[in-house]
Residue, then its C-alpha position, 0 to 999 in steps of 0.5 A: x482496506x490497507x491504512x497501515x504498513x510496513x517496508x524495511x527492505x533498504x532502497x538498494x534492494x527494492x530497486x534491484x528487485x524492482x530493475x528500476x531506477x532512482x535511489x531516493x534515501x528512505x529508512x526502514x518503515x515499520x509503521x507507514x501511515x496516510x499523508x507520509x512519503x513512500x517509495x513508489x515503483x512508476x513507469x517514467x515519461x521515458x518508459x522505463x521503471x522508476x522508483x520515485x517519492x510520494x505522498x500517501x493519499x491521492x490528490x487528483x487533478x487541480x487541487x487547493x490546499x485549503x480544501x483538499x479532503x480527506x485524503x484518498x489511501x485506498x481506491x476500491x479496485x472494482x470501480x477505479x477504472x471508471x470513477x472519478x476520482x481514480x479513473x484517469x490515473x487508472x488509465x494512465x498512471x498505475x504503479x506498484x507500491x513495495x512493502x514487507x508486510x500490512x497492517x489490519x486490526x480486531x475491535x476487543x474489549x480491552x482495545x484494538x489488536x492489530x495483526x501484520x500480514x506478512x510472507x512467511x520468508x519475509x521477502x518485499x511484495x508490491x500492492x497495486x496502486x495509482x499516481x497522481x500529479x496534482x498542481x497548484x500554481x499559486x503554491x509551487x511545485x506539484x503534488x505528487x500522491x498515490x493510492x492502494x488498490x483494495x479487493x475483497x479478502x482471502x481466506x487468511x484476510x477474511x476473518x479480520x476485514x472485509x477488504x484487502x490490498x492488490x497484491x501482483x505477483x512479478x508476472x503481473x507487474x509488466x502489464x500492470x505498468x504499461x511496459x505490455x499491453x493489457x485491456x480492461x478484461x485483463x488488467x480486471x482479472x490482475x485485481x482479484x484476492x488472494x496472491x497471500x498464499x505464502x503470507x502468514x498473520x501475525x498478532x503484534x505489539x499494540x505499539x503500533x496503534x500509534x502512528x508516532x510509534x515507528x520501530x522494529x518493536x512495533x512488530x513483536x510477536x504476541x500470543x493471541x490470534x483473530x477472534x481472542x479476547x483479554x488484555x494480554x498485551x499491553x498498550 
């Protein structure tokens, strides 16, 4: 899965890299956590990419602010384009959410370590995801959320969780949007592992096992990998 991570490129860049338009004001994240405002790449009512502000966590549909749940972050991506409650904005609202690295954690006796996956060039990636605008006319404006698309791991992932998020490589980003057409054969075969050959795990500081925790010290490198044990980093 994907509860955690990180994007510290500045708005300028990720639009740039994305050709989309919009500059929302958005600071460098390194501890990006469920239910917070994150930079998304959509295709706008006019057909173009925009990048656009939402929250992480889907709503869907009509929604009450007394009952909305807990909120969706991930969306499995071998049953998202027909269940509810992802199969509607499978079909017509996918999007890119850009980031710089993710986060994934091993249980130890002396607590929980996370490690930061991340390019070894430390270039900004982009996980599948899906959108949603979700209204409630007794309480104002619409909701508008989003969710990560998750698939089984790779190799580099493996040994941590059994999960992990869609990364697409450029290529795949047109079909990905709707800017080229794509079947459901062709979007499937957009969802598979891997797309992290480049990527390198890193062990970090503990720091950032808590979400109030949100700085480039959240990153440090430790010296422990997948698999170790002892309290050799601090909380």
């Amino acid at each position: 899965m994907c509860g955690r991570y990180m994007i510290t490129t500045p708005p300028e860049a990720v639009a740039r890299l994305f050709a989309a338009a919009g500059l929302p004001n958005f600071p460098p994240r390194y501890n990006v956590a469920p239910t917070q405002s994150v930079p998304v790449v959509r295709r706008s009512g006019a057909g173009a990419r925009e990048l656009a502000m939402m929250r992480w966590g889907l709503v869907p549909g009509h929604w009450s602010r007394g009952a909305r749940g807990k909120p969706m972050i991930n969306a499995r991506s071998e049953t998202a384009a027909r269940l509810d409650p992802f199969r509607r904005a499978f079909a017509q609202r996918r999007c890119l959410v850009p980031a710089n690295g993710y986060y994934e954690w091993e249980k130890r006796r002396d607590g929980r370590q996370p490690f930061l996956f991340r390019p070894r060039d430390g270039s900004l990636f982009a996980m599948a995801g899906l959108w949603e605008e979700a209204r409630d006319d007794a309480f104002g404006p619409p909701l508008v959320s989003c969710t990560i698309l998750t698939t089984t791991p790779s190799d580099l992932v493996r040994p941590l969780h059994d999960r992990m998020p869609v990364i697409l490589a450029p290529a795949a980003w047109p079909a990905w949007l709707g800017e080229t057409a794509a079947d459901a054969a062709e979007l499937a075969q957009l969802l598979r592992p891997g797309g992290d050959e480049d990527f390198a795990c890193v062990a970090v500081s503990r720091r950032v096992n808590a979400v109030a925790n949100d700085d480039a010290a959240c990153i440090e490198p430790v010296a422990t990998k997948p698999g170790g044990e002892g309290n050799d980093v601090a909380d």
